[in-house]
C-alpha positions as CSV (number, residue, x, y, z in Angstrom):
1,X,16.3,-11.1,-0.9
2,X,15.3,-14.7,-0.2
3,X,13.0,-13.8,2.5
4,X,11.4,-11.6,1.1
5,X,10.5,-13.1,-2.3
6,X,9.4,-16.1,0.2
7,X,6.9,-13.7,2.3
8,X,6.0,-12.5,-1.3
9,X,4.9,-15.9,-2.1
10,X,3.9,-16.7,1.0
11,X,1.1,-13.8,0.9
12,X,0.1,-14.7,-2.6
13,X,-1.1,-18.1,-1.7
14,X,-2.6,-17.2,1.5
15,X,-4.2,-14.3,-0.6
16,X,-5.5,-16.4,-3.4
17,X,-7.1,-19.2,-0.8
18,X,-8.2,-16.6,0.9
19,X,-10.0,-14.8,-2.4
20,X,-11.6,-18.7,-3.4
21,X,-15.1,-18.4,-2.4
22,X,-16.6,-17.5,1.2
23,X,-14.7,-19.3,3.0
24,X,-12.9,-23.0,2.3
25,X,-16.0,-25.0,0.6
26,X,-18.5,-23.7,2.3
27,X,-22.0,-22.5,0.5
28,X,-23.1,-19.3,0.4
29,X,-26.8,-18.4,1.8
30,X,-29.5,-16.1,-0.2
31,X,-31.1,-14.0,2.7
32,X,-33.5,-11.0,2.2
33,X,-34.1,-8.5,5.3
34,X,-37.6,-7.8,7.1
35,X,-38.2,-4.7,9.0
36,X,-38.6,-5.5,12.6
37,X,-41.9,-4.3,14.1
38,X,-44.0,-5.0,17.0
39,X,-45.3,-8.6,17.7
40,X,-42.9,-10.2,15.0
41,X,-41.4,-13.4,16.0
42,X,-39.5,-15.9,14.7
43,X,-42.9,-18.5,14.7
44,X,-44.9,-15.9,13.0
45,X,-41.8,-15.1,10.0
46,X,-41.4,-18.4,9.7
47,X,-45.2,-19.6,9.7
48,X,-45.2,-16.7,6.3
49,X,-41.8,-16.8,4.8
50,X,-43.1,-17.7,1.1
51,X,-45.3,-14.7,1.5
52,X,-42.9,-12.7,2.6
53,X,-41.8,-10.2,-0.4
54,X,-38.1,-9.8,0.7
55,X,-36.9,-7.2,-1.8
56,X,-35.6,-4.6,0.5
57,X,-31.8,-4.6,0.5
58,X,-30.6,-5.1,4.2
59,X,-28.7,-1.7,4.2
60,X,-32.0,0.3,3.5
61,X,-33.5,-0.9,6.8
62,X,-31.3,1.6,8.5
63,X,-30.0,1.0,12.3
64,X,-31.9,-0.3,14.9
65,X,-33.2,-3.6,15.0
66,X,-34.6,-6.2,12.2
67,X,-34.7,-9.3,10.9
68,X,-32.6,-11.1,8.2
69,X,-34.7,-14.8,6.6
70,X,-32.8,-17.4,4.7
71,X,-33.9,-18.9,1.3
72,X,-34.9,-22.5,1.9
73,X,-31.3,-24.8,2.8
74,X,-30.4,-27.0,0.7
75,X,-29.8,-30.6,1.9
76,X,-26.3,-30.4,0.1
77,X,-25.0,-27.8,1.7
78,X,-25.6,-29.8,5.2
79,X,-22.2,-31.2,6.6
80,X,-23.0,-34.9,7.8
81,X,-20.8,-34.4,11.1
82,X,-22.1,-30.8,12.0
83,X,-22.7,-27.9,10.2
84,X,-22.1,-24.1,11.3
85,X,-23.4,-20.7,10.3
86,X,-20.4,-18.3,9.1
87,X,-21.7,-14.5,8.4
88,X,-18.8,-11.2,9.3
89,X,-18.7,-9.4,12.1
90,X,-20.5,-5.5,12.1
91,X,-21.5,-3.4,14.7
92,X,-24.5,-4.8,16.5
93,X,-25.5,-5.0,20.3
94,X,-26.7,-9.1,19.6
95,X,-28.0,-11.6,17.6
96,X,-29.5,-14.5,17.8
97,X,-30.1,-17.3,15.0
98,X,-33.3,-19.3,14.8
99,X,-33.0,-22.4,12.4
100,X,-37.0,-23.8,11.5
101,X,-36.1,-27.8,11.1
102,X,-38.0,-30.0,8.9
103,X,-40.3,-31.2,11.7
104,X,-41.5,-27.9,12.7
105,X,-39.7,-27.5,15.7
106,X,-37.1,-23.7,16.3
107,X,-34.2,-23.7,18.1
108,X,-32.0,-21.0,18.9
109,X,-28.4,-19.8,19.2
110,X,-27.3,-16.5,20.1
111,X,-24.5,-14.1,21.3
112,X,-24.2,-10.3,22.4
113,X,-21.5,-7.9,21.4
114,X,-20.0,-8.2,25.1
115,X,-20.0,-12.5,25.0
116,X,-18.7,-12.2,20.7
117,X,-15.5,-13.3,21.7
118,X,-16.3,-16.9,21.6
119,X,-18.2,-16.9,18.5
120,X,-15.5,-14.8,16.7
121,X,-13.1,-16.9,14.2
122,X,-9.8,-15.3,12.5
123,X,-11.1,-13.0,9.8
124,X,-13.4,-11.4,11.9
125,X,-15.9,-13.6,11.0
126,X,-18.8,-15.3,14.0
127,X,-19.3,-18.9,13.5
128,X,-22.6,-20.2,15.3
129,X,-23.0,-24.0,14.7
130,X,-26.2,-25.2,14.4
131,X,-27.8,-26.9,17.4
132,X,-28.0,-30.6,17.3
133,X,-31.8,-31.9,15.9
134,X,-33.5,-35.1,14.7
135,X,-34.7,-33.1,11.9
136,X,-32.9,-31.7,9.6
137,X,-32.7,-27.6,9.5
138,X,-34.8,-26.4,6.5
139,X,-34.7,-22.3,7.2
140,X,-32.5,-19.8,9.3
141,X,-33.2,-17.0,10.7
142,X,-31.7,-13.9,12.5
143,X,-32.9,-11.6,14.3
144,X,-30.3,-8.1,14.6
145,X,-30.6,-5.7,17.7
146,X,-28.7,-2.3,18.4
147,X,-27.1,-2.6,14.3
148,X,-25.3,0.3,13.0
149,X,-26.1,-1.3,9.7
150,X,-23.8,0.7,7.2
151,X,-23.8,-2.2,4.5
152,X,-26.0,-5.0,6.1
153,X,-27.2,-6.9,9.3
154,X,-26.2,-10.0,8.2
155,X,-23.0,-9.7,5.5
156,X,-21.9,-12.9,3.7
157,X,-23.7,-15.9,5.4
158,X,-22.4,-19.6,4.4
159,X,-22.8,-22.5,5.4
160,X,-19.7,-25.3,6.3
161,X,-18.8,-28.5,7.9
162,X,-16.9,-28.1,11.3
163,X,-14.0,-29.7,9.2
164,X,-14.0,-26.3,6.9
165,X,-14.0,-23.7,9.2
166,X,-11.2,-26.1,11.4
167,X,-9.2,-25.4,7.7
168,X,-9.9,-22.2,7.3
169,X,-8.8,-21.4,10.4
170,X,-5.7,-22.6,9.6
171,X,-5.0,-20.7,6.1
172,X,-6.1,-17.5,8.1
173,X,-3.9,-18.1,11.1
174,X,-1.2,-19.0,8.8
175,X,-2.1,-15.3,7.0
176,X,-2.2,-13.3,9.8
177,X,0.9,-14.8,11.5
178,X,3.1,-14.5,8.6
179,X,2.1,-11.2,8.4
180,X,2.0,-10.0,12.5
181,X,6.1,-11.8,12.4
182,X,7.1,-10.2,9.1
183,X,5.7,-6.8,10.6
184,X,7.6,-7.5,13.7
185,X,11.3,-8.5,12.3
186,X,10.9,-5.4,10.0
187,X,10.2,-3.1,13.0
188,X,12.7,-4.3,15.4
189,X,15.0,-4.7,12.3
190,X,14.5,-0.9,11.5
191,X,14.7,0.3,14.8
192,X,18.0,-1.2,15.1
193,X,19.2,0.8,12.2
194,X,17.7,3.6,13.2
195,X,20.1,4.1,16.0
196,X,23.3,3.2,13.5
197,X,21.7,5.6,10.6
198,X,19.4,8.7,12.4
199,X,17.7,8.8,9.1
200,X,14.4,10.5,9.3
201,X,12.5,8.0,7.2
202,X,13.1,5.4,9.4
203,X,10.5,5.7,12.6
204,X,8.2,6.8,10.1
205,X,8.2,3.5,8.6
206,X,8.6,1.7,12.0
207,X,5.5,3.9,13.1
208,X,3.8,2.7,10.0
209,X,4.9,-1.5,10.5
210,X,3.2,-0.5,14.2
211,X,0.4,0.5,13.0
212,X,-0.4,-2.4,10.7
213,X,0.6,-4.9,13.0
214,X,-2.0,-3.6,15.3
215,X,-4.6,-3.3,13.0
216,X,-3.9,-6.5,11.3
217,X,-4.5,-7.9,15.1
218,X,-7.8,-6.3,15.5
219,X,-9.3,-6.5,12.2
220,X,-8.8,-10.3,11.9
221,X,-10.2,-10.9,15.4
222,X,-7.0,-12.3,16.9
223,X,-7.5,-9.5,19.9
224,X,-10.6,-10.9,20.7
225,X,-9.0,-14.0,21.3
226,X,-6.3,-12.3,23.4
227,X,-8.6,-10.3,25.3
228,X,-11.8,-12.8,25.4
229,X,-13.5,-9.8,27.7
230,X,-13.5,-7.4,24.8
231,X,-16.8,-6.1,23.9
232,X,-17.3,-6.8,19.7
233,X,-18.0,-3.4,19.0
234,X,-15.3,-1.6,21.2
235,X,-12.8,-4.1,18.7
236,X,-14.7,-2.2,15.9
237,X,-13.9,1.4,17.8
238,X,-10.1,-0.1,17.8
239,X,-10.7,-1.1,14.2
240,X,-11.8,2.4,13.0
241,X,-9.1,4.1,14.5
242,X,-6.0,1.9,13.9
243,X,-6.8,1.8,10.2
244,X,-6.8,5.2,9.9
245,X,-3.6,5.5,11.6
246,X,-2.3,3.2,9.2
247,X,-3.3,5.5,6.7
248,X,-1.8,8.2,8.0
249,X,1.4,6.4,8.8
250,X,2.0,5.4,5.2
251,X,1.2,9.2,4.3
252,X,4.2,10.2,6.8
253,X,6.6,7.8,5.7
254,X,6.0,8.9,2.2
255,X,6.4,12.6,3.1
256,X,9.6,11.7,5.1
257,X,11.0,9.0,2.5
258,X,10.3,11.0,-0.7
259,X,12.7,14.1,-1.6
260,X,11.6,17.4,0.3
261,X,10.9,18.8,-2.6
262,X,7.9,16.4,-3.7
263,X,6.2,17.8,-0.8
264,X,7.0,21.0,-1.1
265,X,3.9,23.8,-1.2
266,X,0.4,22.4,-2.1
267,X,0.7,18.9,-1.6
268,X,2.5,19.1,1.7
269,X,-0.7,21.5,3.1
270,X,-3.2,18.2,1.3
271,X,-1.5,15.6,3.4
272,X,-1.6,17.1,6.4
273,X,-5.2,18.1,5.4
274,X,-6.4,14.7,4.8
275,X,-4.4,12.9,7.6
276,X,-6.3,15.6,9.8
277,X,-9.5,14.5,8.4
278,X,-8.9,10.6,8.6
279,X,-8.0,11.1,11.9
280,X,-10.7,13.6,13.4
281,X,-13.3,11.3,11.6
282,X,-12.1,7.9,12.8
283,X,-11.4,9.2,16.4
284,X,-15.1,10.9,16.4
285,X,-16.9,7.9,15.2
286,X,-15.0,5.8,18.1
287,X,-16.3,8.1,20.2
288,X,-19.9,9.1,19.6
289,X,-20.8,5.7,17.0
290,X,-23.8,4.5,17.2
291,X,-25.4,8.0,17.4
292,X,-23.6,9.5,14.8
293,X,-21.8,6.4,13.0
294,X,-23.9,6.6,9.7
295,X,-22.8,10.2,9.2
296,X,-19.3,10.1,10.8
297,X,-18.9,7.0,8.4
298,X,-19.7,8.8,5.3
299,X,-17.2,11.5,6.1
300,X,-14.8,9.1,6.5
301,X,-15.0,7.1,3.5
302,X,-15.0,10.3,2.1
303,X,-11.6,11.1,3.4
304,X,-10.2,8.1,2.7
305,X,-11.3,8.5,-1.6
306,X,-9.4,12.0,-0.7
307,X,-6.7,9.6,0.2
308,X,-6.5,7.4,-2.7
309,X,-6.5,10.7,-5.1
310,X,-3.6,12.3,-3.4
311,X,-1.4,9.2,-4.2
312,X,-1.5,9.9,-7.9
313,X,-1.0,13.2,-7.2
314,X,2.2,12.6,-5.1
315,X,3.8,10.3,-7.5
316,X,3.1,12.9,-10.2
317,X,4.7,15.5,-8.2
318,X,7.9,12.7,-7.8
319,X,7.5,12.2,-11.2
320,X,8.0,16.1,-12.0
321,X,11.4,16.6,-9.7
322,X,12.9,13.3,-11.2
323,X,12.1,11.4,-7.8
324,X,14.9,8.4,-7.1
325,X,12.3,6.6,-5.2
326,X,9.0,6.8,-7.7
327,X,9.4,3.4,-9.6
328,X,9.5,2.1,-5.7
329,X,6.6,3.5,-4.4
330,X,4.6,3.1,-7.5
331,X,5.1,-0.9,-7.3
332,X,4.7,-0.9,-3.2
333,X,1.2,1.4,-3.3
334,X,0.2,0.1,-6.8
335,X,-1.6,-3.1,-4.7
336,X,-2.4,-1.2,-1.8
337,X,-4.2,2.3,-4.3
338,X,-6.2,-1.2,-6.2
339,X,-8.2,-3.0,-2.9
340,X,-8.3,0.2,-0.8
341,X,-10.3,1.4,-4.0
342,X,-12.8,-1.9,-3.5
343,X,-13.0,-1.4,0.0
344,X,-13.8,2.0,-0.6
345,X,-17.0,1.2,-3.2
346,X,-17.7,-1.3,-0.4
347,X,-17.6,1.0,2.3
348,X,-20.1,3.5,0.2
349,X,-22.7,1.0,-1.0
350,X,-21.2,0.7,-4.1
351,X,-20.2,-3.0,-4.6
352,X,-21.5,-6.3,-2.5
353,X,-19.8,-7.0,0.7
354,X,-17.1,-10.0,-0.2
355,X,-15.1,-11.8,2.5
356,X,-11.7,-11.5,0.1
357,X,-12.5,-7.8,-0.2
358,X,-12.9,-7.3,3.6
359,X,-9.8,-9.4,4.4
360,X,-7.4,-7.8,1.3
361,X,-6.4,-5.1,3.1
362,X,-4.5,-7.2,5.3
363,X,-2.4,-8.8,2.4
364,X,-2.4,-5.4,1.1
365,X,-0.7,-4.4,4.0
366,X,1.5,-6.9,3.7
367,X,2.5,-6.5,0.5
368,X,3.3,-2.5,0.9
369,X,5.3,-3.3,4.2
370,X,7.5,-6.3,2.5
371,X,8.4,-4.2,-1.0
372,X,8.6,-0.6,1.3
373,X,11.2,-2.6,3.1
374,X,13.0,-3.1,-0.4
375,X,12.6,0.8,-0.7
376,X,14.3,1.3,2.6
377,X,17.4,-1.1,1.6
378,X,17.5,0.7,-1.7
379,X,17.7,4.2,0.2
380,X,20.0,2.9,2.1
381,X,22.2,1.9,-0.7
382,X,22.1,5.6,-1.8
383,X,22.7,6.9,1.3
384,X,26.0,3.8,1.3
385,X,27.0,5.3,-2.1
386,X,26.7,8.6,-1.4
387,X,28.9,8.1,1.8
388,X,31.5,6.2,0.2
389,X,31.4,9.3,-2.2
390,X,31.5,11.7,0.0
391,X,34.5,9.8,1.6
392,X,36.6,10.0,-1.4
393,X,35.9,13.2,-1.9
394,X,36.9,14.2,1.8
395,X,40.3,11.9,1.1
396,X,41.0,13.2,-2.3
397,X,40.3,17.4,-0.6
398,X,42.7,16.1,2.3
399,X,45.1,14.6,0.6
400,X,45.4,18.1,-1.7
401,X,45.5,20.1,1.1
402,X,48.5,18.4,2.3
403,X,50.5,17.9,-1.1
404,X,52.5,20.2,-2.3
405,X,51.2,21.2,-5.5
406,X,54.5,21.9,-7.7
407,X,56.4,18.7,-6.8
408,X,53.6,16.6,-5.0
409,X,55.4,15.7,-1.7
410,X,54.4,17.2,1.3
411,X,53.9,20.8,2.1
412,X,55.5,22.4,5.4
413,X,52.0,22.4,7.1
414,X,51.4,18.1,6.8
415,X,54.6,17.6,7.2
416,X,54.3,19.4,10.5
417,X,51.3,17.8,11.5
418,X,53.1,14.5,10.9
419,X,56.4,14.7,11.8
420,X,55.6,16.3,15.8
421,X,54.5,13.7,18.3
422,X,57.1,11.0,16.8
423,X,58.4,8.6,19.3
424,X,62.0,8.0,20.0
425,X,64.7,9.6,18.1
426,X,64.3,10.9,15.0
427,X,67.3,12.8,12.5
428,X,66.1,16.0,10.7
429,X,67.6,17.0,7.3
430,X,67.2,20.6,5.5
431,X,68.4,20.5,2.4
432,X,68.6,23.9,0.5
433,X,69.8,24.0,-3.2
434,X,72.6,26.0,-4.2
435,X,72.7,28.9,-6.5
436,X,68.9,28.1,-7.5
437,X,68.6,31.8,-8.8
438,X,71.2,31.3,-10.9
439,X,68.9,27.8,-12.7
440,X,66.0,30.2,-12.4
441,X,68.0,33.0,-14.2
442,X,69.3,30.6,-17.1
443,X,66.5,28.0,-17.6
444,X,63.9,30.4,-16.9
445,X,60.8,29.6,-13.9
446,X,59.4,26.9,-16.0
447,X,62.9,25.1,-16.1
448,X,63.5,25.9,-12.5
449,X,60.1,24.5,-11.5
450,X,61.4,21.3,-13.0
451,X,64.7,20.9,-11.2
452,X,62.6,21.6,-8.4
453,X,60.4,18.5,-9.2
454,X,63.2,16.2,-10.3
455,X,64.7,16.8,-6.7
456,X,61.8,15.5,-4.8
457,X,61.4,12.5,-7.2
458,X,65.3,11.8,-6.4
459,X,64.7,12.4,-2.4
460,X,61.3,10.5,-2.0
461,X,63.6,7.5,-3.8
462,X,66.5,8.1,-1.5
463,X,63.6,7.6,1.3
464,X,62.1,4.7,3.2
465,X,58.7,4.4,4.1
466,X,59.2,5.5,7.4
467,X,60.6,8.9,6.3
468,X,58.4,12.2,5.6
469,X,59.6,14.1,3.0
470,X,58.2,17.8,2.6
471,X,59.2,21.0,0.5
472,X,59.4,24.0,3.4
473,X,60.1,26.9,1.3
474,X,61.2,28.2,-2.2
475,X,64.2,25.4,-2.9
476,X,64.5,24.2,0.5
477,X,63.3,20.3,1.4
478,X,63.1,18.8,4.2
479,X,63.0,14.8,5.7
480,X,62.5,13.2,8.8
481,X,63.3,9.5,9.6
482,X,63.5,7.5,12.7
483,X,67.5,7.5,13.3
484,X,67.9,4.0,12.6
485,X,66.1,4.6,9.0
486,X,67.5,7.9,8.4
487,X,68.5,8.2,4.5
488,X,73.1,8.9,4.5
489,X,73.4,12.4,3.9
490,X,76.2,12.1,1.4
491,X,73.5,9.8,-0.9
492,X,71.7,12.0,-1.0
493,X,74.1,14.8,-2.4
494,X,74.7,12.1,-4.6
495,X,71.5,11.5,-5.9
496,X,71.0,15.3,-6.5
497,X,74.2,15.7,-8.2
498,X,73.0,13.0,-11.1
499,X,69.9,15.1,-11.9
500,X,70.4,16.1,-16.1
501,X,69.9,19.8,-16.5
502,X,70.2,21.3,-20.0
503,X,73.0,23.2,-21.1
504,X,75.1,21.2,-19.2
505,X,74.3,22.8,-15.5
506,X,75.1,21.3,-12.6
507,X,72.9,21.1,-9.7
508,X,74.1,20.9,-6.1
509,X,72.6,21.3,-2.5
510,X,73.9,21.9,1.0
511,X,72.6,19.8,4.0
512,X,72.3,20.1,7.2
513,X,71.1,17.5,9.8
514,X,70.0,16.8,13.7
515,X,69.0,14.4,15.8
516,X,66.5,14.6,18.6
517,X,63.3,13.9,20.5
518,X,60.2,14.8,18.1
519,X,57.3,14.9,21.0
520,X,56.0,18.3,20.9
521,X,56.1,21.5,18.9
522,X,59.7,22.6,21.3
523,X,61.3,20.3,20.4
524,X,60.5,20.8,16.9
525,X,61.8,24.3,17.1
526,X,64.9,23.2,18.3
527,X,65.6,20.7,16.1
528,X,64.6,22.9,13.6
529,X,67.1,25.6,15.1
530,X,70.1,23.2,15.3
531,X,69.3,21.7,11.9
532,X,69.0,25.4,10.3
533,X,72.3,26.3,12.0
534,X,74.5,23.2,10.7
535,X,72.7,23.6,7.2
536,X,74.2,27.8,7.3
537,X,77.5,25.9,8.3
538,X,77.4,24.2,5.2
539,X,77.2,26.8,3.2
540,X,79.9,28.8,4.3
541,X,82.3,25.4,4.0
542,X,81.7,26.2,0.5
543,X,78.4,23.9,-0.2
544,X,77.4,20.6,-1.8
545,X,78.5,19.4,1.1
546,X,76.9,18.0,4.7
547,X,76.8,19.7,8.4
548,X,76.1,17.8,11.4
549,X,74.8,19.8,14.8
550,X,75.2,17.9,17.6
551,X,72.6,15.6,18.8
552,X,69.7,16.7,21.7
553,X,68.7,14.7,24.5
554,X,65.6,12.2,24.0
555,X,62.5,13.7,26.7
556,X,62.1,11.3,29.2
């Protein structure tokens, strides 16, 4: 529980630095976007920029090619040991950035979506510093080729010291690796009980903790840092398709953690619909983007609002069959439901692109792995519980089976099971009670059930531990004991002797006894035969009295 109130912590922070502005004090940059056309350079933009109307929202350009201008920089927002550019990653073939400087004179840096890698900071986020001039930079401009442009060419531009983006490096790293090594342990964790429990939950969620840990990876640009070949926009391919695999994973640990009945009918045939849809659409638009990505990407935003409204609908279906696990899941998905909602209005237009929007999802993630793993522990509790119970009740059915149930000491089936397959000697007394018809006859079945009982009490205190003490038949008892723990015939008689019958009746037994190997069911029968014989001897030396047959060899 320490741990994970730590990562909980943990992720807050991070989260909250990371929700503080655009990025670690640095200054965000007004742009507006110009329509690229033929014979437009960057001299001629920047010869006209106060002319230049700059009222069309970026987004409305549509794909293709065109040109995002800055508003005039302010000498503030210039870092005195080097400044750098910051604006998020999107799917573009290149860029380059041309920054006017206060003595006329344009310089440029650039990259293409094959040579991103070394541009591309944690957060997925390109970072182009600004190239070294006497002047100091008064204007930027960029100029966008091959965009897909779904919400912008150029998406949250800022401007920071080198010593900033060093720091936010840091905090983003320090995100992203608490949450990549929190995603691990749980995995490996789970998988390990996995193989102890074979409970079907389980590599769901592990498929699930994969799944994030890989997005997580390729979203924030680490795999571009791994894989310094990777093209930009194949990473956004990845992207695409690894987020809705995530999707889909949490929908499949859901349908496997949850009760089978809160998936029963209807909502069962919705999530497989919309894990179908997030799936065909992410897959396709890896596939065929750019030409289709506008489209495809509508679709898919599309499936993923069919997403969010088929959570309520499953905890309102748990809700309605008296779920265990619905407080759980509400608290894990309530983060989760709240910023997949924003990124959702920011995936259709609705609301500005923001950098903590674009990198909540990851702490989202984080936050539904580290409190589903307190959902796991607490199913496995029940699962704990209901074993032990289960347990008890096989122990309590066992131990009735095997007890007889008028005077609660053995009956001649455990007492079998026990007594064969005893090593080294062991001395078998019957004991049969005599005249028992006439007790039944004069204190009635009721009374005769109770000398019955009052007998076993006195031969189960006549009795070590050792000794197995069973009732075989009507009134006939029987007790095996290793030899040297054997129970003395005669105390025995004694014992039953001093049992208080009303109406001053006397109650008496005849015994007779063996001893022998116990190893196997033969020699059971003829100890049993031997025994049997001395306890008929007994009887007809006038009972209440003890017979001894003459002892068997011990199997070698």
């Amino acid at each position: 529980m320490r741990w994970l109130l730590a990562s909980l912590l943990l992720f807050a922070c991070l989260g909250a630095g990371a929700a503080r502005g655009e990025g670690l004090g640095g200054t965000p940059i007004a742009v507006c976007a110009i329509r690229d056309a033929p014979g437009l350079t960057a001299t001629s933009i920047f010869a006209r920029a106060a002319r230049l109307p700059c009222t069309t929202r970026q987004s409305a350009l549509g794909p293709g090619n065109g040109w995002v201008l800055s508003a005039p920089l302010s000498a503030a927002a210039l870092a005195p040991h080097g400044t750098s550019v910051r604006f998020a990653s999107t799917w573009q073939d290149a860029t380059t950035l041309h920054v006017l400087y206060a003595d006329g004179a344009i310089r440029r840096i650039g990259f293409t979506s094959a040579t991103a890698a070394d541009r591309l900071l944690l957060g997925a986020t390109f970072s182009l510093p600004l190239p070294h001039h006497d002047a100091a930079p008064v204007r930027l401009l960029w100029h966008v080729r091959g965009a897909a442009n779904l919400r912008g060419l150029i998406l949250g531009p800022t401007l920071a010291g080198h010593g900033s983006t060093a720091n936010r490096e840091v905090l983003l790293a320090a995100l992203y690796g608490a949450f990549g090594g929190m995603g691990l342990a749980l995995l490996i964790y789970n998988l390990a009980l996995w193989g102890a429990l074979r409970q079907r939950f389980q590599p769901a969620y592990c498929l699930l903790l994969l799944m994030l840990v890989g997005y997580a990876g390729s979203s924030s640009g680490a795999l571009s840092q791994l894989v310094p070949t990777l093209d930009n926009n194949d990473r956004l391919r990845i992207n695409v398709v690894l987020l809705a695999a995530s999707a889909s994973a949490a929908v499949l640990f859901a349908r496997s953690f949850f009760e089978r009945a809160v998936f029963a009918g209807w909502l069962g045939r919705a999530s497989t619909g919309v894990i179908a849809l997030l799936m065909g659409c992410a897959i396709a638009c890896a596939a065929f983007a750019p030409a289709w990505i506008g489209p495809i990407d509508r679709v898919l935003a599309g499936a993923y609002v069919l997403l969010m409204l088929l959570v309520p609908a499953m905890l309102w279906r748990a809700w309605r069959v008296r779920s265990n696990y619905l407080w759980l899941f509400a608290l894990a998905w309530g983060a989760p439901v709240l910023l997949a909602s924003l990124r959702i209005a920011q995936a259709l237009d609705l609301v500005a692109w923001r950098f903590w929007i674009d990198q909540s999802t990851v702490v989202s993630m984080a936050l539904e792995a580290l409190i589903s793993s307190l959902a796991v522990a607490y199913r496995i509790k029940l699962l704990a519980r209901d074993r032990d119970i289960a347990r008890a009740q096989e122990s309590a059915a066992r131990h009735l089976a095997d007890i007889d149930p008028l005077t609660g000491i053995l009956n001649r089936r455990a007492f079998l099971d026990r007594a064969i397959g005893r090593l080294g000697d062991q001395t078998l007394l019957l004991l049969d009670l005599d005249h028992f018809k006439r007790i039944n006859d004069t204190l009635g079945h009721d009374g005769g059930d109770e000398v019955l009982r009052a007998v076993a009490r006195a031969l189960a205190a006549a009795t070590s531990p050792a000794a197995l003490v069973a009732r075989i038949g009507g009134e006939e008892f029987a007790i095996v004991a290793p030899t040297g723990d054997a129970p003395h015939p005669g105390a025995l008689l004694d014992r039953i002797r001093a049992v208080v019958l009303p109406l001053d009746l006397a109650v008496t037994a005849s015994i007779g006894s063996c001893t022998g190997p116990l190893l196997r069911e033969a020699d059971w029968k003829s100890l049993y035969r031997r025994a049997d014989e001395a306890l008929f001897a007994a009887k007809a030396a006038g009972r209440d009295r003890v017979r001894e047959a003459r002892p068997t060899a011990l199997a070698a």
